[in-house]
SEVEXKOL-83476 format. One line per 4 residues: number of its first residue (from 1); their letters; for each residue x, y, z of N, C-alpha, C. Coordinates in steps of 0.02 Angstrom, whole numbers, plus 50000, padded with zeros to 5 digits. Layout:
REM SEVEXKOL-83476
NUM> A> X,Y,Z,X,Y,Z,X,Y,Z; ...
//
This chain:
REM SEVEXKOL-83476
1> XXXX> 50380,48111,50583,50329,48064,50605,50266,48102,50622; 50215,48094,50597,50146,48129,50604,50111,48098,50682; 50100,48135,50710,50081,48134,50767,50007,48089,50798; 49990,48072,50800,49900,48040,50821,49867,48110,50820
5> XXXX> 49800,48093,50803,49751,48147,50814,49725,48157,50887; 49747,48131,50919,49732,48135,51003,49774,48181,51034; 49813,48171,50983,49885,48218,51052,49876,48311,51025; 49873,48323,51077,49881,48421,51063,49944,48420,51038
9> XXXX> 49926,48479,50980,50002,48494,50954,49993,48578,50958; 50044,48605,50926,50035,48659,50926,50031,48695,50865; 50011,48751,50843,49995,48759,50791,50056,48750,50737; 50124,48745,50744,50158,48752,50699,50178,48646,50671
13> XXXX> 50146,48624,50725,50161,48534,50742,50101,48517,50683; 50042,48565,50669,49992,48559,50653,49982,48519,50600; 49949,48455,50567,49969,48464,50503,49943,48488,50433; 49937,48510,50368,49874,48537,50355,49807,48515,50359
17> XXXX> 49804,48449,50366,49732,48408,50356,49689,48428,50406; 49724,48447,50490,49714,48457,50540,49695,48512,50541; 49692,48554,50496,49670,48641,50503,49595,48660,50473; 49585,48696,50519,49481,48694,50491,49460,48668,50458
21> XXXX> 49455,48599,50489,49437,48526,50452,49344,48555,50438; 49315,48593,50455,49261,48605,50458,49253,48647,50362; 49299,48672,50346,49289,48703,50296,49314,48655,50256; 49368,48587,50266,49381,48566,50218,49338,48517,50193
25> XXXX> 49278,48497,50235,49244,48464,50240,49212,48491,50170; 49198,48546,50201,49141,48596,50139,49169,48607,50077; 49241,48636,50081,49267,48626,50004,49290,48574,49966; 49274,48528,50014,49298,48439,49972,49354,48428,49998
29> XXXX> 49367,48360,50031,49434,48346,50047,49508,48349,49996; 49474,48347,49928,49533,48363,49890,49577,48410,49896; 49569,48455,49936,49600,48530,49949,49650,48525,49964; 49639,48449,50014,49687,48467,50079,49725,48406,50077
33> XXXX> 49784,48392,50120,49826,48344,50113,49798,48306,50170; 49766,48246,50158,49759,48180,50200,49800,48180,50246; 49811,48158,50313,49871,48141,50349,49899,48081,50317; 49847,48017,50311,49900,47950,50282,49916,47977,50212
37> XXXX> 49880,48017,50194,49930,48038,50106,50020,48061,50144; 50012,48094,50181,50061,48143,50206,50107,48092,50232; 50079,48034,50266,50119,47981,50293,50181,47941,50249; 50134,47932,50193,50149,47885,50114,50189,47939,50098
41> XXXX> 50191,47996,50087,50224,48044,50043,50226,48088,50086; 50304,48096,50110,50335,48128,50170,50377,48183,50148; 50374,48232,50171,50422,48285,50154,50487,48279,50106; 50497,48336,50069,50572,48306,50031,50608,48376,50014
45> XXXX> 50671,48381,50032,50704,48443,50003,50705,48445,49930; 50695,48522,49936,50722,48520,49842,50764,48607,49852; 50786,48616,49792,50813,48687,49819,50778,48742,49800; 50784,48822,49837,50733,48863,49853,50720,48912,49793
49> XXXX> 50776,48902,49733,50790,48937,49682,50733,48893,49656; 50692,48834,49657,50668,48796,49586,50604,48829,49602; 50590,48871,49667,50530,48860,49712,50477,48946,49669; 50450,48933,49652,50424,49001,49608,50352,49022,49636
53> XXXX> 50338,49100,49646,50284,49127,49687,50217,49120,49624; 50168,49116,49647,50112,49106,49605,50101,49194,49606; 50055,49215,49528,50045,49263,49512,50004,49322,49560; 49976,49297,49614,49927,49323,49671,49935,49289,49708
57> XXXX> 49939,49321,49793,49937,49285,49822,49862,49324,49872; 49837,49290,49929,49784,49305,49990,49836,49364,50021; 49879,49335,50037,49931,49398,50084,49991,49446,50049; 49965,49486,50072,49983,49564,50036,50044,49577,50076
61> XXXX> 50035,49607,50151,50081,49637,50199,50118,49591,50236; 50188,49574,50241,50229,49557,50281,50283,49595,50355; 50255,49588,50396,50273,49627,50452,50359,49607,50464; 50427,49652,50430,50476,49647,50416,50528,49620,50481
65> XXXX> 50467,49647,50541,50532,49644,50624,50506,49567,50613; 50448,49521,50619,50431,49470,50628,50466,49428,50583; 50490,49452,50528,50498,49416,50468,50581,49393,50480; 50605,49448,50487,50663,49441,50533,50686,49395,50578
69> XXXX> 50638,49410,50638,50637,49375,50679,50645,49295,50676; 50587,49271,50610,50593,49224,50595,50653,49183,50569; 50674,49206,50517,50722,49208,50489,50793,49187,50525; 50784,49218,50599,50830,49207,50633,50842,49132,50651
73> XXXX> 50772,49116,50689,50749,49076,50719,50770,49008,50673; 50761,49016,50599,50758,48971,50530,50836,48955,50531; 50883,48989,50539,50959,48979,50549,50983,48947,50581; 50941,48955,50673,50948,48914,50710,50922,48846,50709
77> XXXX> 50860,48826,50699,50804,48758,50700,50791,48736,50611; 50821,48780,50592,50783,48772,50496,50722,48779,50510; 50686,48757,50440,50612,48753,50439,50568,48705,50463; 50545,48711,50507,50512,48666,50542,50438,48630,50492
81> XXXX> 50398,48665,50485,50339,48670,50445,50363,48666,50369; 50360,48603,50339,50360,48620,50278,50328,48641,50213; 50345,48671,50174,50304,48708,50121,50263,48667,50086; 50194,48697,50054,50169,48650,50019,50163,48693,49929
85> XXXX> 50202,48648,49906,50197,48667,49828,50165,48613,49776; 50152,48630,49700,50145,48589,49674,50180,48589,49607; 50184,48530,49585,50251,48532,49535,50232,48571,49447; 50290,48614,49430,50269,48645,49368,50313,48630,49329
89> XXXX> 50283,48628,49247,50340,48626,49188,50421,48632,49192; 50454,48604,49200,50521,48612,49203,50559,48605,49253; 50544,48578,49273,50573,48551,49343,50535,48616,49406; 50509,48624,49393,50509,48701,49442,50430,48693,49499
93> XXXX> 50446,48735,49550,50366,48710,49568,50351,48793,49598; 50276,48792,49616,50253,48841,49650,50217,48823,49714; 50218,48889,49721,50228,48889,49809,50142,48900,49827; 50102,48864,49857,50050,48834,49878,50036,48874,49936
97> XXXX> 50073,48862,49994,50077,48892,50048,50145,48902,50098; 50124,48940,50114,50202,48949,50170,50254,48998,50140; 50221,49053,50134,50259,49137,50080,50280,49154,50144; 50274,49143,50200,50335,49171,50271,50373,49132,50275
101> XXXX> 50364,49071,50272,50415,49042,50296,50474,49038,50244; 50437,49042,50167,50485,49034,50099,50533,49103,50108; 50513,49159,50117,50525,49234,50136,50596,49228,50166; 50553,49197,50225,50606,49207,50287,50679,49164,50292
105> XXXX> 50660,49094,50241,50711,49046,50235,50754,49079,50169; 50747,49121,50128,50780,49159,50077,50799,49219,50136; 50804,49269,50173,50821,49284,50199,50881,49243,50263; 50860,49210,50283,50902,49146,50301,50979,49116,50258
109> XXXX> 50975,49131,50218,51030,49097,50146,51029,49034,50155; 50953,49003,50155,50939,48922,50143,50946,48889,50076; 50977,48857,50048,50964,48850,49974,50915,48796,49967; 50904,48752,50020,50858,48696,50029,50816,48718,50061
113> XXXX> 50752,48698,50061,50674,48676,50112,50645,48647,50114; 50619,48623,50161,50569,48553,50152,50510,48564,50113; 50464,48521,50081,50404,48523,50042,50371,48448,50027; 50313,48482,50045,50264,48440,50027,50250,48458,49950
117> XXXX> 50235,48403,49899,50241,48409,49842,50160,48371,49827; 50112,48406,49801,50060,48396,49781,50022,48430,49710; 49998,48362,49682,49937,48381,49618,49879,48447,49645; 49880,48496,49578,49821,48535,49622,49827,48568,49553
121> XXXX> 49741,48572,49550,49733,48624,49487,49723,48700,49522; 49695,48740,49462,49719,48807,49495,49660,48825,49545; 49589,48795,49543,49541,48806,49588,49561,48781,49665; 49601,48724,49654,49621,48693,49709,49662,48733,49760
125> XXXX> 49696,48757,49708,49752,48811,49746,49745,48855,49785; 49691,48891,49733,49669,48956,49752,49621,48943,49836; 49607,48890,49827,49571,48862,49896,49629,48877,49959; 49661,48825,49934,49710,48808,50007,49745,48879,50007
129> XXXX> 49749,48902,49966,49800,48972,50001,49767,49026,50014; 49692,49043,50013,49644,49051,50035,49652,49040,50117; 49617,48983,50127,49593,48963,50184,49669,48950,50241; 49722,48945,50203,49788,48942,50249,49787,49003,50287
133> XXXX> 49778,49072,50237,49812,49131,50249,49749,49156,50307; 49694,49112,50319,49633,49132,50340,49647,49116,50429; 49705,49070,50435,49702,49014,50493,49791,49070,50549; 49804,49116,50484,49850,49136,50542,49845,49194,50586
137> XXXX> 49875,49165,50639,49843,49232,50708,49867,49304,50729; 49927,49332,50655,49912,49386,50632,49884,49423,50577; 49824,49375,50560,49781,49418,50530,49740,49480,50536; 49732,49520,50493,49713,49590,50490,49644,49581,50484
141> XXXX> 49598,49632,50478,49515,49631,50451,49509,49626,50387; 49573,49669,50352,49562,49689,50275,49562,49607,50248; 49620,49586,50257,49657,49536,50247,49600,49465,50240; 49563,49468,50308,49514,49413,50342,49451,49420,50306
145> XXXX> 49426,49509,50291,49371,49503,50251,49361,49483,50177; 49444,49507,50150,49449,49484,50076,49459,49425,50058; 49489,49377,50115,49491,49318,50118,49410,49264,50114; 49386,49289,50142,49308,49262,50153,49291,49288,50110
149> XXXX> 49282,49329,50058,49236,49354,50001,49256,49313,49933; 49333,49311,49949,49362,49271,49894,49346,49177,49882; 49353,49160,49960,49337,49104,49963,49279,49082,49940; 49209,49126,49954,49143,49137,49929,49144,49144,49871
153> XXXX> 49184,49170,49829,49187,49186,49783,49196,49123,49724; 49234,49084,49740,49280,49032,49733,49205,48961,49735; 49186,48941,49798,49147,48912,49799,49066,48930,49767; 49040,49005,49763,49000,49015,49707,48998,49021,49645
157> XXXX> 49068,49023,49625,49091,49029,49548,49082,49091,49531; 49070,49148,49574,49054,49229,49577,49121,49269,49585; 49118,49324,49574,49155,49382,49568,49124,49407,49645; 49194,49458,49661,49169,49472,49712,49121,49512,49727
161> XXXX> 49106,49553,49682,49064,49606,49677,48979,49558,49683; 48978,49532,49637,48906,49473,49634,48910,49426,49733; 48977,49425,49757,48950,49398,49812,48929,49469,49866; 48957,49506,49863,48927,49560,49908,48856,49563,49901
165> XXXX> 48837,49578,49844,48768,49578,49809,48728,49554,49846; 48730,49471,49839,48698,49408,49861,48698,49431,49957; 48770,49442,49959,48744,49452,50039,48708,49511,50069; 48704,49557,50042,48665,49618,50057,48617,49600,50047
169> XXXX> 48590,49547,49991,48503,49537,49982,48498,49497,50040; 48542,49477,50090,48518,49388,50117,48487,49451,50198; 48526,49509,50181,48545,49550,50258,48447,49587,50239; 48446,49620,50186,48399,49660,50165,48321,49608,50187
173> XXXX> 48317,49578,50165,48271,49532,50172,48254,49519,50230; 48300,49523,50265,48314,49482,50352,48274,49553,50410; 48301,49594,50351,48292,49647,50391,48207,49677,50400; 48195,49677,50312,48110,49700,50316,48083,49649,50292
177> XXXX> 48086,49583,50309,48034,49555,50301,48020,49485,50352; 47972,49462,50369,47958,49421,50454,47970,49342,50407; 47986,49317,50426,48029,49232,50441,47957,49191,50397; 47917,49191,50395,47860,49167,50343,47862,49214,50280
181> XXXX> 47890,49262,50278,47874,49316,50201,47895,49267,50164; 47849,49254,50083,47859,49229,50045,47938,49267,50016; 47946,49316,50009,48013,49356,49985,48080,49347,50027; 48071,49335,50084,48120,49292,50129,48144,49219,50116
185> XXXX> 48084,49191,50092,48095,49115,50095,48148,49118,50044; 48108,49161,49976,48137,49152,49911,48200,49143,49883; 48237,49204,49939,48301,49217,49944,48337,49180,50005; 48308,49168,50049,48367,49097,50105,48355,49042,50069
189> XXXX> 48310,49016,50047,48300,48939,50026,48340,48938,49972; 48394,48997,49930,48424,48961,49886,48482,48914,49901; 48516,48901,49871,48561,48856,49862,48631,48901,49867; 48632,48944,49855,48683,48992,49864,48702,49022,49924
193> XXXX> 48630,49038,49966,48621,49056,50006,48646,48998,50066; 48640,48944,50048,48650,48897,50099,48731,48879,50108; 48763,48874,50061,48837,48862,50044,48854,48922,50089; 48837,49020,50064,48867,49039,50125,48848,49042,50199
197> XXXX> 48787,49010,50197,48778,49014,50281,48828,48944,50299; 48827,48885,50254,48856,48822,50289,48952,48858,50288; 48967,48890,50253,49024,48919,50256,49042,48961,50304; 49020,48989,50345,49029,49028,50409,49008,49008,50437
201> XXXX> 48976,48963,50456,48964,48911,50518,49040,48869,50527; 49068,48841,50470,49113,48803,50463,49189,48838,50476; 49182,48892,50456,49246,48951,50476,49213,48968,50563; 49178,48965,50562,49187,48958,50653,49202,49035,50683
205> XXXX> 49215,49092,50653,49238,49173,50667,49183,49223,50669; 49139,49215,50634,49069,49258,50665,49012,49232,50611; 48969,49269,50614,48899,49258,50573,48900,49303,50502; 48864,49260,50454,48844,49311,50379,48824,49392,50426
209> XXXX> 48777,49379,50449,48743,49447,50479,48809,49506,50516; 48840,49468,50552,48929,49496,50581,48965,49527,50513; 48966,49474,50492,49017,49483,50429,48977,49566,50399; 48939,49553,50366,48904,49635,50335,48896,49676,50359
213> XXXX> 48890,49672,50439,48871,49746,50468,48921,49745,50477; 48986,49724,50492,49041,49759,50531,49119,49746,50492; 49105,49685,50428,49177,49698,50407,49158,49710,50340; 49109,49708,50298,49109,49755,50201,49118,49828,50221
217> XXXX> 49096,49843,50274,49115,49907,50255,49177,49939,50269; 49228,49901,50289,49293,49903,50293,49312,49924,50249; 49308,49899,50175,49315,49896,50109,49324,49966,50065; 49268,50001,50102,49268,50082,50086,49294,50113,50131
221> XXXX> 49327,50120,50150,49365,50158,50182,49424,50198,50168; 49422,50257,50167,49479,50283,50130,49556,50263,50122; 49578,50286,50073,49617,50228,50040,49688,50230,50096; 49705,50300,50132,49746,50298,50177,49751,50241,50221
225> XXXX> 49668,50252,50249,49649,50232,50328,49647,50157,50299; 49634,50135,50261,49628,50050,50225,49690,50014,50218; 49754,50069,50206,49804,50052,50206,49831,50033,50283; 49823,50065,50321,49857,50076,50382,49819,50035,50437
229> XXXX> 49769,50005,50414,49726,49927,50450,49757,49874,50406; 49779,49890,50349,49799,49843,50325,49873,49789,50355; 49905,49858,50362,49976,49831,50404,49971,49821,50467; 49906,49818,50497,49898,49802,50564,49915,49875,50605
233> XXXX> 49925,49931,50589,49938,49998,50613,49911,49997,50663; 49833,49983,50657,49773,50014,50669,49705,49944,50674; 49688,49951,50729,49614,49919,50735,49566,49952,50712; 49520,49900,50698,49463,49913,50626,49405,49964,50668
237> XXXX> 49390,49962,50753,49362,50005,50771,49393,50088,50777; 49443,50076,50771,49480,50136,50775,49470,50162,50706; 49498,50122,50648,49490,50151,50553,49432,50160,50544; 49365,50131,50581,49293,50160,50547,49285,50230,50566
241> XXXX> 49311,50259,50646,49299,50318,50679,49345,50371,50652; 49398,50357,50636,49456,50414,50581,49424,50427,50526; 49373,50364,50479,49356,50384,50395,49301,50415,50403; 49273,50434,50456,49221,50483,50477,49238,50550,50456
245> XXXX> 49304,50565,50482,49305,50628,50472,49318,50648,50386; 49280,50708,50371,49269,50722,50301,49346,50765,50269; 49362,50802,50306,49422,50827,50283,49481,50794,50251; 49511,50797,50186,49554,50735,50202,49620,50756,50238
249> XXXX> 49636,50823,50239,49711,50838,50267,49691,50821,50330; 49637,50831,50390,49614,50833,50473,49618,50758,50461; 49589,50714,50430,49604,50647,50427,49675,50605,50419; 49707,50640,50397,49784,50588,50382,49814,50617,50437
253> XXXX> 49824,50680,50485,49846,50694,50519,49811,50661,50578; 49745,50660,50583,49719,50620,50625,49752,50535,50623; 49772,50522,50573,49786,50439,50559,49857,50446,50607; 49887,50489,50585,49955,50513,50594,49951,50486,50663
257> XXXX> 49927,50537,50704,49907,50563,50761,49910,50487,50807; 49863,50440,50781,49839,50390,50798,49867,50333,50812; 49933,50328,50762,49963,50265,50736,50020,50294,50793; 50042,50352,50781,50116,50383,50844,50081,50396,50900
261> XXXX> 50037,50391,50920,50037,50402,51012,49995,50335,51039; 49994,50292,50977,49944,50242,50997,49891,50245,51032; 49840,50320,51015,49782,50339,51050,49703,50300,51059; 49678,50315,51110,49607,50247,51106,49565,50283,51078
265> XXXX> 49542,50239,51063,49474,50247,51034,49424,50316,51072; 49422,50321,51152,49370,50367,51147,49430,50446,51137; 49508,50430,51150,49542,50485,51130,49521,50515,51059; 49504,50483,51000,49517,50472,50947,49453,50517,50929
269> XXXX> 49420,50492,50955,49326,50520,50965,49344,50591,51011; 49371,50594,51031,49357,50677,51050,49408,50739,51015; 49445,50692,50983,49491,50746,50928,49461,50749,50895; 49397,50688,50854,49352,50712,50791,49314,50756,50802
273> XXXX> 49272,50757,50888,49233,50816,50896,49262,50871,50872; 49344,50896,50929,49370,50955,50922,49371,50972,50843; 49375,50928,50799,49418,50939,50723,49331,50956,50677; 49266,50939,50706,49204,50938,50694,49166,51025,50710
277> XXXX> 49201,51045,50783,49160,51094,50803,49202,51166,50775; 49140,51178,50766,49176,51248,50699,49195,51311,50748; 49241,51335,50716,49278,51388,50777,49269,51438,50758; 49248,51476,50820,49235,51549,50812,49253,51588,50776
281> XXXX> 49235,51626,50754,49266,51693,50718,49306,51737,50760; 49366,51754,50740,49380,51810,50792,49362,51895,50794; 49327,51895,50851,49327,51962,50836,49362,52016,50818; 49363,52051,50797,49376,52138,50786,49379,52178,50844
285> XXXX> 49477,52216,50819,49491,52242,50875,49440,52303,50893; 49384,52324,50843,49338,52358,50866,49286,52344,50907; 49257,52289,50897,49212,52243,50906,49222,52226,51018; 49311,52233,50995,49331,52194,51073,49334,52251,51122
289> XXXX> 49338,52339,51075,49327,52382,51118,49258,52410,51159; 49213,52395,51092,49141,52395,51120,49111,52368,51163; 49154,52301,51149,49116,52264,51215,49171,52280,51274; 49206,52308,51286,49250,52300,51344,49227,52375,51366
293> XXXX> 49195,52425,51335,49196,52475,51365,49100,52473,51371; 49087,52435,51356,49000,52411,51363,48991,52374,51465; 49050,52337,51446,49043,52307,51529,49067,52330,51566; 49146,52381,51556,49145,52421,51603,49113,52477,51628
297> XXXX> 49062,52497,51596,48989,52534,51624,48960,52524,51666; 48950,52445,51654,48912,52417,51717,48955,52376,51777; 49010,52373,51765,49045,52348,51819,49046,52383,51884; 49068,52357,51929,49070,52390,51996,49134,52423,52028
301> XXXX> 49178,52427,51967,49254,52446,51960,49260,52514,51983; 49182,52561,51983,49191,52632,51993,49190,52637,52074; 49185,52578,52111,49165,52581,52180,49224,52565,52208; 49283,52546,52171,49331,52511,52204,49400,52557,52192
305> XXXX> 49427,52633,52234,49457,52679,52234,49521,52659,52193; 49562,52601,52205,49622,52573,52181,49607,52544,52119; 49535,52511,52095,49531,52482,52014,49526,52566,51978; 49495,52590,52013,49456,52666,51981,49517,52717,51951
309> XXXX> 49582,52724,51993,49607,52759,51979,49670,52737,51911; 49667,52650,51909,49695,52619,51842,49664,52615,51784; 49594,52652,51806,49545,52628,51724,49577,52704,51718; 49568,52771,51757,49588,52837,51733,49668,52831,51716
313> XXXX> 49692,52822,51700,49742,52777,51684,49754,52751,51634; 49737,52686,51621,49713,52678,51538,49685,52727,51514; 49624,52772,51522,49604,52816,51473,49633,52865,51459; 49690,52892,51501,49728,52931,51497,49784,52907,51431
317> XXXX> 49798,52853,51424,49834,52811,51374,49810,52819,51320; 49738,52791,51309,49713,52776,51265,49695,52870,51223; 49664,52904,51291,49648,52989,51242,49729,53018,51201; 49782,52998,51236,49854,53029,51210,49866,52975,51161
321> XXXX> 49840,52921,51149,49860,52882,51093,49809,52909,51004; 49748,52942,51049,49722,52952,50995,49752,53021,50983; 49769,53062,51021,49794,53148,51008,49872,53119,50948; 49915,53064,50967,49952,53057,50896,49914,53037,50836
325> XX> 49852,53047,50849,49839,53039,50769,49842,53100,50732; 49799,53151,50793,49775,53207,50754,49845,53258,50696
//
């Protein structure tokens, strides 16, 4: 029974129509499943063998203790949230959204799951499993920024590379030129430009201007340190201050370092100094006699009867160490 839109639910009660209605607004309600669609056409088992993964998915990393966890939970309550697929050639369908819960219910030994069964071409798809994977609250940066570039991507009909582009000109512009520049106008007043500003207004998580200074350059980041934000290892302020360092062996040991003692950030920052400041040369055991017999000249060791008679002493050592040479 679908709930009223008045009543708080919780995110898993949620239903999809109910999820950043602000973006579905923007990508067309077709995306998304109506609640009275959902009402009319109510969940239905089918079994988990017919259920087939689409060729790409938004989410890469699955956190295995959680997955578990779930899994457990799925044994006890089943699947609460049901999957949303849409139907393919041969009796068979693919899986839309809900790759944890499908995961975790095959881990489970479910042969059944619930599903929502919906028409969707492949733009459609690529939307909702997009913007699903965008809405859960262990998302990563990598994960969140590729998600938003793709989605952009999707709604400009661009590659991702052409949307970076577009947003670096929207940042460049912003930057050297004053709010009347004819060269400012040129480039906000497009039409492109407006889709992604009305698109991050509507995702509700930060600003175009946010987005470029602080999560594309995530993107370059060495391929270690990219990995290891990826699985949630590591916070994204922490992976910009590790890909600093130029070395790559001082860097993976630094990652190392980071991920096993779970060190902070300004810890992290003073091992780059130490691993930054170049270390002395060591001197020469000649080098260490000159100077040791340079300051004991001037020391005041000759005034002090009990130091005086241990330096004659050492030199007494040192003249019979050189007589075994002769």
């Amino acid at each position: 029974m679908i709930k009223p839109t008045t009543t708080k639910t919780t995110k898993k009660e949620q239903p999809y129509s109910s999820k950043l209605q602000g973006v579905a607004a923007l990508l067309g309600e077709n995306a998304y499943i109506k609640e009275s669609e959902t009402a009319q056409n109510p969940p239905i088992s089918i079994a988990i063998a017919l259920i087939k993964l689409p060729p790409s998915q938004p989410r890469r990393y699955f956190d295995l203790n959680k997955l578990e966890e779930l899994s457990r939970s799925i044994q006890d309550l089943g699947v609460i949230e049901p999957l949303l697929v849409r139907p393919l050639t041969g009796g068979n369908y693919e899986l839309v959204a809900g790759e944890r819960r499908y995961k975790a219910a095959q881990l489970a030994g479910l042969t059944e799951v619930p599903v929502v069964v919906r028409e969707m071409n492949d733009v459609t798809t690529s939307k909702v499993q997009i913007v699903e994977n965008l809405q859960r609250e262990d998302l990563n940066p990598i994960e969140e920024t590729e998600g938003i570039l793709d989605l952009l991507g999707l709604q400009l009909k661009w590659q991702r590379d052409e949307v970076t582009s577009h947003l670096n000109k929207m940042r460049n512009v912003c930057d050297r030129h004053s709010e009347n520049s004819a060269v400012r106008h040129n480039v906000m007043s497009q039409q492109k430009t407006k889709i992604i500003e009305e698109l991050f207004a509507s995702l509700g998580r930060m600003s175009w201007e946010s987005f470029i200074k602080n999560r594309l350059p995530l993107l370059n980041l060495p391929s270690c340190v990219l990995e290891a934000l990826r699985q949630g290892k590591l916070e994204y302020t922490k992976a910009r201050a590790i890909a600093k360092v130029k070395d790559e062996e001082s860097r993976q040991q630094l990652l190392q370092d980071a991920i096993a003692y779970n060190l902070s950030l300004n810890e992290i920052k003073r091992k780059i100094k130490e691993i930054e400041q170049p270390a002395k040369p060591e001197a020469s055991i000649k080098d260490k006699v000159d100077d040791t017999f340079r300051r004991l000249k001037k020391s005041q060791v000759w005034d002090d009867p009990k130091k005086k008679v241990k330096v004659e002493k050492l030199l007494s050592q040192l003249d019979a160490l050189m007589q075994d040479e002769k």
